[in-house]
Backbone bond lengths (Angstrom), bond angles and torsions (degrees), N, CA, C in turn:
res aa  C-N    CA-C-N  psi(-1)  N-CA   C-N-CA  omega(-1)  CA-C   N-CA-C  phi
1 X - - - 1.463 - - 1.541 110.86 -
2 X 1.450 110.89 -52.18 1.697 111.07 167.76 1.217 117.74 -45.37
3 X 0.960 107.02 -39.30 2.101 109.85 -165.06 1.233 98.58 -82.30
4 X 1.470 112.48 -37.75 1.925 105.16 -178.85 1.974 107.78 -64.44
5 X 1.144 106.27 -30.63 1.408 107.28 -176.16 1.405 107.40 -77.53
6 X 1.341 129.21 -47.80 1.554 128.81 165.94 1.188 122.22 -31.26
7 X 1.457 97.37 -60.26 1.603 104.16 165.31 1.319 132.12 -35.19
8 X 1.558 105.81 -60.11 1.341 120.12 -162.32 1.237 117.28 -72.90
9 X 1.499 103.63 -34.99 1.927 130.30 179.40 1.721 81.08 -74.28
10 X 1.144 154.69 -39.27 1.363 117.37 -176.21 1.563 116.95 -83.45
11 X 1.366 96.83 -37.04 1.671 113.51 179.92 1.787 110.75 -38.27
12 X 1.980 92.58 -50.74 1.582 85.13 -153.83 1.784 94.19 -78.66
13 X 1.566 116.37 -8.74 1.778 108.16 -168.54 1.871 93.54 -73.78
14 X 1.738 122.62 -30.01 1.287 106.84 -165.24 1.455 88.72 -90.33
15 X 1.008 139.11 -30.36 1.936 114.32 -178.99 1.474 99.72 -74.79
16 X 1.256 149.53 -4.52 1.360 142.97 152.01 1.388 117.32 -46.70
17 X 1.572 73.40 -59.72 2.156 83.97 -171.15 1.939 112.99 -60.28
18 X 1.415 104.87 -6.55 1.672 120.68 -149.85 1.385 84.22 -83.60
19 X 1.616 109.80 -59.60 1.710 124.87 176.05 1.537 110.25 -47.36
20 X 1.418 96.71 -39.12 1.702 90.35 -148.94 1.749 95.86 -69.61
21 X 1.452 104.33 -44.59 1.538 128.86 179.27 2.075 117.66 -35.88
22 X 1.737 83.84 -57.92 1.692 97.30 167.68 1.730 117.70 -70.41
23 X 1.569 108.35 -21.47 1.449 86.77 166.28 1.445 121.34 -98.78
24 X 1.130 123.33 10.85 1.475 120.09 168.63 1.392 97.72 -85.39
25 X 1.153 147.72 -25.94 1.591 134.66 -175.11 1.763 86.80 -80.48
26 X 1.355 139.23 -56.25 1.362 104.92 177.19 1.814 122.49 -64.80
27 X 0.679 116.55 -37.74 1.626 130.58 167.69 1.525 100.00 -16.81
28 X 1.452 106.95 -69.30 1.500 100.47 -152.73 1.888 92.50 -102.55
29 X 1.481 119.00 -7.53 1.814 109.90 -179.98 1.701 73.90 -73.16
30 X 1.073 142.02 -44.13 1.617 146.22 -158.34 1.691 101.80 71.76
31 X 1.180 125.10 66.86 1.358 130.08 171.56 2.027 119.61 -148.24
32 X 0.828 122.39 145.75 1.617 102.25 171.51 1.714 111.93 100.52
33 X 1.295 105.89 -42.18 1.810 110.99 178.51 1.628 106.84 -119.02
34 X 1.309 88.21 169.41 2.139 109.92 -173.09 1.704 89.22 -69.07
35 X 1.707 113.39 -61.31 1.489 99.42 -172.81 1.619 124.73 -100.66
36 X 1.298 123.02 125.61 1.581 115.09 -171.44 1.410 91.82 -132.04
37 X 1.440 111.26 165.83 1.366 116.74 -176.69 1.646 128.88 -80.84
38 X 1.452 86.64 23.46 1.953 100.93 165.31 1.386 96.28 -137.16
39 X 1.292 131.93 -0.27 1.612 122.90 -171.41 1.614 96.98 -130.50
40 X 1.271 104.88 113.82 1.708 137.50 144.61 0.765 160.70 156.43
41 X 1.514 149.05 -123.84 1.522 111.25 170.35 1.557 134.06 -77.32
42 X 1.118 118.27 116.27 1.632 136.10 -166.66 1.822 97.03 -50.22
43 X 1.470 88.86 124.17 2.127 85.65 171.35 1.762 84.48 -159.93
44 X 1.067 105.16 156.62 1.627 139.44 -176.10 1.522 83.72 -24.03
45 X 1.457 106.69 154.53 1.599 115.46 172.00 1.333 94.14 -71.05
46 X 1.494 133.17 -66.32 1.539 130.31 -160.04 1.398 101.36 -41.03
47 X 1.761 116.86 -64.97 1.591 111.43 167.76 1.697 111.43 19.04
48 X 2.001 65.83 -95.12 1.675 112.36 -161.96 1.417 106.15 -44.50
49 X 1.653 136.93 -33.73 1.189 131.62 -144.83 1.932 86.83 -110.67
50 X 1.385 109.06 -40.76 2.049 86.11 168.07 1.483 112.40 -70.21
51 X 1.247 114.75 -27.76 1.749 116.38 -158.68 1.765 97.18 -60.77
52 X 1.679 111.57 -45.72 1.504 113.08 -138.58 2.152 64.12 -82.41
53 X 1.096 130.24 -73.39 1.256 141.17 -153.48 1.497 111.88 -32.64
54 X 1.708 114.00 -32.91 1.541 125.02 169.19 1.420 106.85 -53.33
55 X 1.555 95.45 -52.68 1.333 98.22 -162.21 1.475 110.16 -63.96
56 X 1.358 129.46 -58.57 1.186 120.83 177.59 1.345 126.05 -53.49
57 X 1.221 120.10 -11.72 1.594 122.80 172.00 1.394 99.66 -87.35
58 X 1.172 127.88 -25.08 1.575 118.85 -176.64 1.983 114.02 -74.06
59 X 1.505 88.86 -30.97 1.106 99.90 -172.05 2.081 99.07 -64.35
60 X 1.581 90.40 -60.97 1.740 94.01 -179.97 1.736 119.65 -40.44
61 X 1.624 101.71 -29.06 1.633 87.89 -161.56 1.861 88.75 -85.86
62 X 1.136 114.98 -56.22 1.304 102.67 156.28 1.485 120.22 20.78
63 X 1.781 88.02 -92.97 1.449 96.74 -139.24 1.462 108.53 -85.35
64 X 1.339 102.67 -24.82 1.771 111.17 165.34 1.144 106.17 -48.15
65 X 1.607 100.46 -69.86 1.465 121.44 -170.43 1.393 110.94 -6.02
66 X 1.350 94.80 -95.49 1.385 121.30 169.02 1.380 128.05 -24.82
67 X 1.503 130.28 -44.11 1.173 135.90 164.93 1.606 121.09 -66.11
68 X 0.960 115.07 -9.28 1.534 114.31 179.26 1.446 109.26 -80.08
69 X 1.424 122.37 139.10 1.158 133.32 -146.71 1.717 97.16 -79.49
70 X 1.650 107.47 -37.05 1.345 92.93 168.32 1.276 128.63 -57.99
71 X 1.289 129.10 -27.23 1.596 131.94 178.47 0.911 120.78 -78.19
72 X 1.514 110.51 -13.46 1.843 123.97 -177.84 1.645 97.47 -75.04
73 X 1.006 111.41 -51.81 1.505 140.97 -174.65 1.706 108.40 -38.76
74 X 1.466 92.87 -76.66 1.559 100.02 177.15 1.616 112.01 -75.43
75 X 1.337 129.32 -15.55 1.821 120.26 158.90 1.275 111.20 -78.29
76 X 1.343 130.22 -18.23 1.507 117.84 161.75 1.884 125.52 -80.86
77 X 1.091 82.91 6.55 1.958 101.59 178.31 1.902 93.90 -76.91
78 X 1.746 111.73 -40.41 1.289 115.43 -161.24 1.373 109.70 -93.68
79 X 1.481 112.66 -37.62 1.681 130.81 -161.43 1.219 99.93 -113.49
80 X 1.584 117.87 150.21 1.631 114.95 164.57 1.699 108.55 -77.61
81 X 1.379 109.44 146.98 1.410 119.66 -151.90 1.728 119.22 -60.68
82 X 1.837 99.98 -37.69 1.022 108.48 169.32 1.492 126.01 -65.88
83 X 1.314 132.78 -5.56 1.448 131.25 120.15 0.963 179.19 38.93
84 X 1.780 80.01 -93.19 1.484 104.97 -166.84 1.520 103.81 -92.88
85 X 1.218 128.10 -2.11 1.495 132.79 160.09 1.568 110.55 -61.12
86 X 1.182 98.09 -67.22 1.511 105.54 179.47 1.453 106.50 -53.90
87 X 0.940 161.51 -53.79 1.180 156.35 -84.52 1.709 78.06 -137.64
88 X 1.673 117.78 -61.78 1.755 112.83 170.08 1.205 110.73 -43.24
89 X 1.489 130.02 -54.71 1.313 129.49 -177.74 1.446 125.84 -44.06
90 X 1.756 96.82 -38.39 2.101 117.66 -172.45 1.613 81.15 -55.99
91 X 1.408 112.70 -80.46 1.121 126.28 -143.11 1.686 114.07 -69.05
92 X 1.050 114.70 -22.60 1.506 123.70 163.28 1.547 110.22 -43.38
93 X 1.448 100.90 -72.91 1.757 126.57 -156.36 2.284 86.05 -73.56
94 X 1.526 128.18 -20.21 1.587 119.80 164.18 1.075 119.71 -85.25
95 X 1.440 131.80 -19.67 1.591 132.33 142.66 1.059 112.85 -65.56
96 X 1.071 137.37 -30.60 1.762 115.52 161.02 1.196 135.29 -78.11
97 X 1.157 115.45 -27.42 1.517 123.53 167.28 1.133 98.95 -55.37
98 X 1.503 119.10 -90.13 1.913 121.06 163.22 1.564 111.05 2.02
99 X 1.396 118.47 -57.19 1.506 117.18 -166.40 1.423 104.04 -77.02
100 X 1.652 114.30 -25.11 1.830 115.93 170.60 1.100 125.51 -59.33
101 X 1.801 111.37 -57.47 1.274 119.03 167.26 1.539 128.90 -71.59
102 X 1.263 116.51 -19.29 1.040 113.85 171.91 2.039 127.05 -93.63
103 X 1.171 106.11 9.10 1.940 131.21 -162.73 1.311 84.83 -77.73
104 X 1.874 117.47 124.66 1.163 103.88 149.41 1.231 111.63 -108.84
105 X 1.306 110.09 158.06 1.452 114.22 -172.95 1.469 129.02 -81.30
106 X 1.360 131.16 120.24 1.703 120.00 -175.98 1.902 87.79 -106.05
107 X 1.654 89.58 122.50 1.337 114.32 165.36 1.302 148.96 -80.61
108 X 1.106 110.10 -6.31 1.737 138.32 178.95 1.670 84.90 -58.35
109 X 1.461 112.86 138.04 1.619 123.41 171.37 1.218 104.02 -97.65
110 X 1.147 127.16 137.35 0.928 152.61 163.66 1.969 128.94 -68.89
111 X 1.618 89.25 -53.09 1.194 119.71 167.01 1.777 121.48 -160.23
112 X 0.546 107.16 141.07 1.442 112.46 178.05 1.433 123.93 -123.30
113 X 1.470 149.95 62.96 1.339 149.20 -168.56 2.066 101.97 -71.56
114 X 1.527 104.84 143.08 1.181 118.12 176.81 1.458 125.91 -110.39
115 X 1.336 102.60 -36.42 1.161 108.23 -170.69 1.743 125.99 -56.20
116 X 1.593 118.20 118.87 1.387 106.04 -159.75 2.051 114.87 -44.08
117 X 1.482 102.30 -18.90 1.701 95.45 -164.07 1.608 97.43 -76.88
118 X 1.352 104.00 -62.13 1.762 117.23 164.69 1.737 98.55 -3.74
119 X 1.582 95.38 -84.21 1.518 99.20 -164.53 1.294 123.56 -68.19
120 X 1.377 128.23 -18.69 1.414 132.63 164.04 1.401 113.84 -43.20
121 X 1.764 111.21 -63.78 1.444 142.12 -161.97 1.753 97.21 -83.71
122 X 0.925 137.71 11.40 1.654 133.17 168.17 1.625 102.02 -121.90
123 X 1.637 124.90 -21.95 1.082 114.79 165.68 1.477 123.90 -74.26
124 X 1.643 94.33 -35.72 1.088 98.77 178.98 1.709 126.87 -39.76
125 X 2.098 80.10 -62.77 1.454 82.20 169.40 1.483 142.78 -41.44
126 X 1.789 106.83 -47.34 1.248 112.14 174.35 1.880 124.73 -53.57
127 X 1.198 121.26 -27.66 1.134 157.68 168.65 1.177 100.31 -49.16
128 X 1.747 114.64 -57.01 1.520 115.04 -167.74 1.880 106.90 -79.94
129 X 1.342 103.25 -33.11 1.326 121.32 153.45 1.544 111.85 -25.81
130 X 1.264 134.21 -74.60 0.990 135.74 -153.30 1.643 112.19 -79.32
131 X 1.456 109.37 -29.82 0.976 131.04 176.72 1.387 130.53 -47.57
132 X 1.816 96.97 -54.96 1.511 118.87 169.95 1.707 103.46 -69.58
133 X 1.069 133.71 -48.11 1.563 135.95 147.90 1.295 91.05 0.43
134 X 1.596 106.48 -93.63 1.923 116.31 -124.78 2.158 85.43 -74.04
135 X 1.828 93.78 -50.55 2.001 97.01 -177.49 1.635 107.83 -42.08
136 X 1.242 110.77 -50.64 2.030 104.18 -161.41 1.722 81.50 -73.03
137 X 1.464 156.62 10.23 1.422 129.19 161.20 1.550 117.68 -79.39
138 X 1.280 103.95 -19.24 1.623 140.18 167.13 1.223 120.74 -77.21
139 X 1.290 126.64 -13.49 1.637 150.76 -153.28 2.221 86.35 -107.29
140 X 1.319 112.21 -40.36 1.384 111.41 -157.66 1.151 86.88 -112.46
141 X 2.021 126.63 -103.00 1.417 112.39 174.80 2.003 73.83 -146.52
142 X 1.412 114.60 139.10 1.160 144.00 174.97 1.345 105.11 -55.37
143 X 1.655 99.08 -68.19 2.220 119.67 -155.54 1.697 82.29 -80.76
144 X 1.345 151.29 -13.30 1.284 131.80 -162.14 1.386 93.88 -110.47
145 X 1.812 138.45 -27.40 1.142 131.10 175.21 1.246 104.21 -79.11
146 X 1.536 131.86 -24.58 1.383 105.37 179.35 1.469 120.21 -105.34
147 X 1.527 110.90 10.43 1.609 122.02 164.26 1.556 83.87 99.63
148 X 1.001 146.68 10.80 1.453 111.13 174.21 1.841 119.90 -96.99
149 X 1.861 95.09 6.46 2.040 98.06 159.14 0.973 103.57 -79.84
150 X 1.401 123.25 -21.50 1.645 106.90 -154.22 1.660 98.50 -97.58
151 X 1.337 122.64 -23.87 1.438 94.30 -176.64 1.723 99.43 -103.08
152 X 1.489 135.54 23.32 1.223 141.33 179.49 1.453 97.63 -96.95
153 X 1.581 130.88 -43.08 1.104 156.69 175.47 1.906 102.74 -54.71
154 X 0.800 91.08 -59.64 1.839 107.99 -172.59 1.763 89.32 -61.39
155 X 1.357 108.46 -82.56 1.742 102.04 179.21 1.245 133.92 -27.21
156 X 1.346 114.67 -16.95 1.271 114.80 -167.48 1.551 110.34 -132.96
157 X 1.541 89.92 23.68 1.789 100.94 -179.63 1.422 135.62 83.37
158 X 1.211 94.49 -24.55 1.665 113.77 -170.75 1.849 112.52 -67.74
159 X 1.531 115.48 135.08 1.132 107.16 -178.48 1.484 110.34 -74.32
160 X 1.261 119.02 167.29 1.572 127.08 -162.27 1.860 102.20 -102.78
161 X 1.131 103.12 127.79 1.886 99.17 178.17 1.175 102.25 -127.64
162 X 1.583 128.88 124.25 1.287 129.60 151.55 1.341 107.75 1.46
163 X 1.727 121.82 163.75 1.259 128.44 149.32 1.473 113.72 -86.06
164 X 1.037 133.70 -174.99 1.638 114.87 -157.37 2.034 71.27 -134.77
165 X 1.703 93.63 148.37 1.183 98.18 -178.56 1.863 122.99 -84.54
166 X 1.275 110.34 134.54 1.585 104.08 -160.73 1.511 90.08 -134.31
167 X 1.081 94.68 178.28 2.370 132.01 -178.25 0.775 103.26 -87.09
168 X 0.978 163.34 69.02 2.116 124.31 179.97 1.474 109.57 -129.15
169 X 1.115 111.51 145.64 1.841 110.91 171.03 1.477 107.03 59.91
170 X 1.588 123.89 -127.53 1.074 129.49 -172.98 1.602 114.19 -68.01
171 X 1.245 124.38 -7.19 1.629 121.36 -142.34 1.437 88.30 -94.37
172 X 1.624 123.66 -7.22 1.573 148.71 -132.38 1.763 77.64 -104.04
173 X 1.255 140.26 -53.84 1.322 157.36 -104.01 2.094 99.59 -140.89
174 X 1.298 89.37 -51.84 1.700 84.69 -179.16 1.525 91.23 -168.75
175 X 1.706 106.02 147.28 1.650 118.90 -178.87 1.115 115.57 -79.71
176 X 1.559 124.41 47.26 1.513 97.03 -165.91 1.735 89.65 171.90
177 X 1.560 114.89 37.37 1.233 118.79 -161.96 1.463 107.77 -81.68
178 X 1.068 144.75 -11.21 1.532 156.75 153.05 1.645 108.68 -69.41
179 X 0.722 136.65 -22.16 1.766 128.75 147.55 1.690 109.24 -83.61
180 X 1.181 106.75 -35.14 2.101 96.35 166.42 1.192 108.46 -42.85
181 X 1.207 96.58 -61.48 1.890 98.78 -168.99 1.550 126.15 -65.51
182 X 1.019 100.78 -17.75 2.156 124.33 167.65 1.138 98.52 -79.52
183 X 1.149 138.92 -43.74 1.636 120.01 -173.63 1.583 85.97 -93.73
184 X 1.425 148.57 -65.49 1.260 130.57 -177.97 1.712 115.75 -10.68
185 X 1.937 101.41 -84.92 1.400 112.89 -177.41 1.516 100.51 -38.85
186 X 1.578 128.12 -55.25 1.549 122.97 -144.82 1.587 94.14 -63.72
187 X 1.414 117.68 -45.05 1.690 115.67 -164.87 1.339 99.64 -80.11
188 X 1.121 148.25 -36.18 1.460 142.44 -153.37 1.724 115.37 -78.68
189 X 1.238 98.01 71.69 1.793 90.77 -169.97 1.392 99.64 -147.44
190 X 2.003 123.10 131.16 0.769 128.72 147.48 1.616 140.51 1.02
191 X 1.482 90.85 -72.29 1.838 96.41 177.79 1.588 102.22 -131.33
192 X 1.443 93.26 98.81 1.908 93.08 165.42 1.611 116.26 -87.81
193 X 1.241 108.02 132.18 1.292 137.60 -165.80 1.870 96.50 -83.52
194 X 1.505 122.72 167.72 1.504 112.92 149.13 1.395 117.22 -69.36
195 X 1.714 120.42 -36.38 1.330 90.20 164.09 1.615 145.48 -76.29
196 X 1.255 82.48 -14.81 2.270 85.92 178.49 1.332 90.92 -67.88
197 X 1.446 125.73 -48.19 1.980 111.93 -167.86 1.497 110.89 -64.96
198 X 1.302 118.95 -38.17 1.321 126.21 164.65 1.650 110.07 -36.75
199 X 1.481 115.17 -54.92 1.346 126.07 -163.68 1.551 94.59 -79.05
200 X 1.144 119.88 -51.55 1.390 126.77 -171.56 1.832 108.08 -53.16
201 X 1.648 111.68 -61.46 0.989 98.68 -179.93 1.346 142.22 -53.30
202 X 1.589 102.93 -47.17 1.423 128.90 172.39 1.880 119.48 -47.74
203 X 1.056 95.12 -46.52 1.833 117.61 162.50 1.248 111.71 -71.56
204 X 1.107 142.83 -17.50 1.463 142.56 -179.08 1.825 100.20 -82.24
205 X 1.738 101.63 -62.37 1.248 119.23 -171.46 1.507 91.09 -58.04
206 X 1.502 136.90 -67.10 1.043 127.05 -155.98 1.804 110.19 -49.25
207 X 0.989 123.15 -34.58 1.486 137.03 -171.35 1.225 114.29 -67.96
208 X 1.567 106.54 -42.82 1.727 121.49 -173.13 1.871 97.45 -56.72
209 X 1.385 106.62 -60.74 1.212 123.80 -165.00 1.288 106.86 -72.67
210 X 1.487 122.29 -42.46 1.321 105.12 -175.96 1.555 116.22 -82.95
211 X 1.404 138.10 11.10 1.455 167.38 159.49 1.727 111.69 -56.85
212 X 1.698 96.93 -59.45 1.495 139.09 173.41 1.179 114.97 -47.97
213 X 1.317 122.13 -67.55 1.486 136.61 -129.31 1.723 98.01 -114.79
214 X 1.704 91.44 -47.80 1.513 86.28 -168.46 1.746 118.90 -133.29
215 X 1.392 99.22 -4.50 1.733 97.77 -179.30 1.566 103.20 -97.27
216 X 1.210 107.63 -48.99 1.646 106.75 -179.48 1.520 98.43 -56.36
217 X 1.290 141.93 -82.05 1.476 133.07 -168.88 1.729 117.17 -45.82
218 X 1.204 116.45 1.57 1.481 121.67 169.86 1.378 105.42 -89.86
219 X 1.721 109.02 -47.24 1.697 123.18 -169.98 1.763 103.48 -63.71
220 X 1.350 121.67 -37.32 1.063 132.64 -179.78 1.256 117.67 -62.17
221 X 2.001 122.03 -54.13 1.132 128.04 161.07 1.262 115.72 -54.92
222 X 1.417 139.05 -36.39 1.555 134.24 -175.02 1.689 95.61 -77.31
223 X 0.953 115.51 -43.17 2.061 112.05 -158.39 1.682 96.64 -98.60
224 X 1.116 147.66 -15.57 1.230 155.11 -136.50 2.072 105.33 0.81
225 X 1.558 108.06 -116.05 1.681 96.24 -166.15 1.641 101.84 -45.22
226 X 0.988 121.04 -32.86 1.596 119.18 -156.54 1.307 110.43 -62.86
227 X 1.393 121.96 -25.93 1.653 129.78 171.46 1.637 107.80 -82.64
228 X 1.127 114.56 -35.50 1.282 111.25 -166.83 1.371 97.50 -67.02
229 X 1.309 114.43 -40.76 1.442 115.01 -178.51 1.259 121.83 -64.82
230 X 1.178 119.93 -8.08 1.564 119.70 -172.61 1.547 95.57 -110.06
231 X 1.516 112.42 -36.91 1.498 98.31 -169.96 1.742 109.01 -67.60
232 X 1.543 122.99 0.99 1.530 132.19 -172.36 1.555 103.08 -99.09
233 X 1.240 108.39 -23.93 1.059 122.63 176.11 1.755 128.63 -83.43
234 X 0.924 121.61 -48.80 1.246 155.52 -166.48 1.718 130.07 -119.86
235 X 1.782 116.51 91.87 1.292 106.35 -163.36 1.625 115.83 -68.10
236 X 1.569 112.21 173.82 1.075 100.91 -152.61 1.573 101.72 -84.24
237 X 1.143 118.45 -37.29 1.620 123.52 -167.62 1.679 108.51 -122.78
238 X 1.648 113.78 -58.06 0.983 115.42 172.26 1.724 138.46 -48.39
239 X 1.450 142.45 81.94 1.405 99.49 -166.61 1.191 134.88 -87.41
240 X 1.508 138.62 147.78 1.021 147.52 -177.38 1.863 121.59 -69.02
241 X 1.383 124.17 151.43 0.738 76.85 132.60 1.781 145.22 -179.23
242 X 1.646 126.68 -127.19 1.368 105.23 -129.85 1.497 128.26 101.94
243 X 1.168 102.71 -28.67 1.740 114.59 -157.80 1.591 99.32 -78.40
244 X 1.741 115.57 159.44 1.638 96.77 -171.17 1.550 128.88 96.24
245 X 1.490 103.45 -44.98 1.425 88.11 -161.03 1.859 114.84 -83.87
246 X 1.459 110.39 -25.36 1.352 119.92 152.33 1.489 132.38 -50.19
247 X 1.178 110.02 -12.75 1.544 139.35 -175.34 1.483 128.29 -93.12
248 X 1.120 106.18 -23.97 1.566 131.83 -159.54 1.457 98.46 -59.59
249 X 1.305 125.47 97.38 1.758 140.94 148.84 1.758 91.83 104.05
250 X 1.372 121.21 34.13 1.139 108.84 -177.11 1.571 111.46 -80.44
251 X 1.369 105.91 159.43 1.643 104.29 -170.51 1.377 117.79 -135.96
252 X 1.207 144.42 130.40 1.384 140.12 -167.60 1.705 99.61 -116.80
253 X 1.064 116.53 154.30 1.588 125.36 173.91 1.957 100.20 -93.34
254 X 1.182 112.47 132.78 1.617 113.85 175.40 1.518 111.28 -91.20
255 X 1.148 88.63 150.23 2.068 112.31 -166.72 1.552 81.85 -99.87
């Protein structure tokens, strides 16, 4: 009966995140759903400019939040551990929805491009954006970032081991290739509105810093020399280049 519920409690948090995932690519193309980040209900710019700003701070404390080993710590006091992945993931992908349905939109253009090639070739991009997203989760291990090794692992008895830190694909090029592709998709759009740049910027900055401040000094404590060596090696967002090719299938053992 436990193991069927493990299961299911991880199953239904990664087909959440699956939904939540496919509606942010309409969200910001703004086509396909009721709420997109130029379409909804019209209220005072000031409104619009604390409402969307809550939201994105809710989202940040969130999602940091949550990842800090101390918070992991004290939610595994409540939840069984294998879990507690899923359980970041549930609640991640319900602050964003929240931040979908609840986004108001500031309409002032920013820019507006017409030309059919223009707009083909910036969707495109954004497109490719999303792409490098969902591929670099595949680049590390997919089922272990979104909790569904760890509670498949747990069901079936097996103790749970870190993923061991590796090179592969994009990670070869820049440390941090799943925020490339988030600021890619977020900037790559035809007609930016004040609110998509609003969203864009604020999400950019939030990423820079939270990369900075608090994911790299975690990656460092989990991998010790072996990160340092890659972060000397390997820029963090930007890629260079050249970069990579000394790198190719390299593999580190995890602490």
């Amino acid at each position: 009966m436990q193991r069927g519920i493990t299961i299911a409690y991880g199953g239904f948090c990664y087909l959440l995140f699956l939904l939540t995932f496919l509606y942010a690519i309409a969200f910001f193309a703004d086509f396909g759903v009721p709420r997109t980040i130029d379409r909804g209900p019209a209220v005072p710019a000031i409104t619009a400019l604390a409402v969307d700003i809550a939201l994105l701070g809710l989202f940040a404390i969130q999602h940091s939040g949550m990842a800090r080993s101390g918070f992991k710590h004290w939610l595994c006091r409540y939840l069984s551990a294998p879990l507690e992945r899923s359980t970041y993931v549930l609640l991640s992908s319900l602050v964003l929805l929240l931040l979908f349905w609840q986004w108001k939109p500031l309409p002032g253009v920013i820019w507006s491009l017409q030309s059919p090639v223009v707009v083909a070739l910036l969707y495109a991009i954004a497109a490719l954006g999303w792409l490098i997203v969902l591929t670099s989760t595949f680049a590390i291990n997919h089922f272990d970032l979104f909790g569904l090794r760890q509670v498949w692992l747990s069901a079936h008895g097996k103790p749970y081991k870190p993923v061991a830190f590796q090179e592969h694909f994009y990670y070869r090029l820049v440390r941090h290739p799943l925020m490339l592709g988030f600021i890619i998709a977020f900037w790559a759009t035809p007609t930016m509105t004040v609110g998509h740049l609003l969203f864009a910027v604020i999400s950019t900055a939030y990423m820079l810093l939270a990369i900075h401040f608090l994911e790299e000094p975690d990656l460092v404590a989990a991998h010790g020399e072996a990160y340092r060596d890659y972060q000397r090696r390997v820029p963090m967002i930007c890629p260079r280049l050249g970069a990579g090719r000394s790198a190719h299938g390299r593999r580190h053992g995890s602490t």
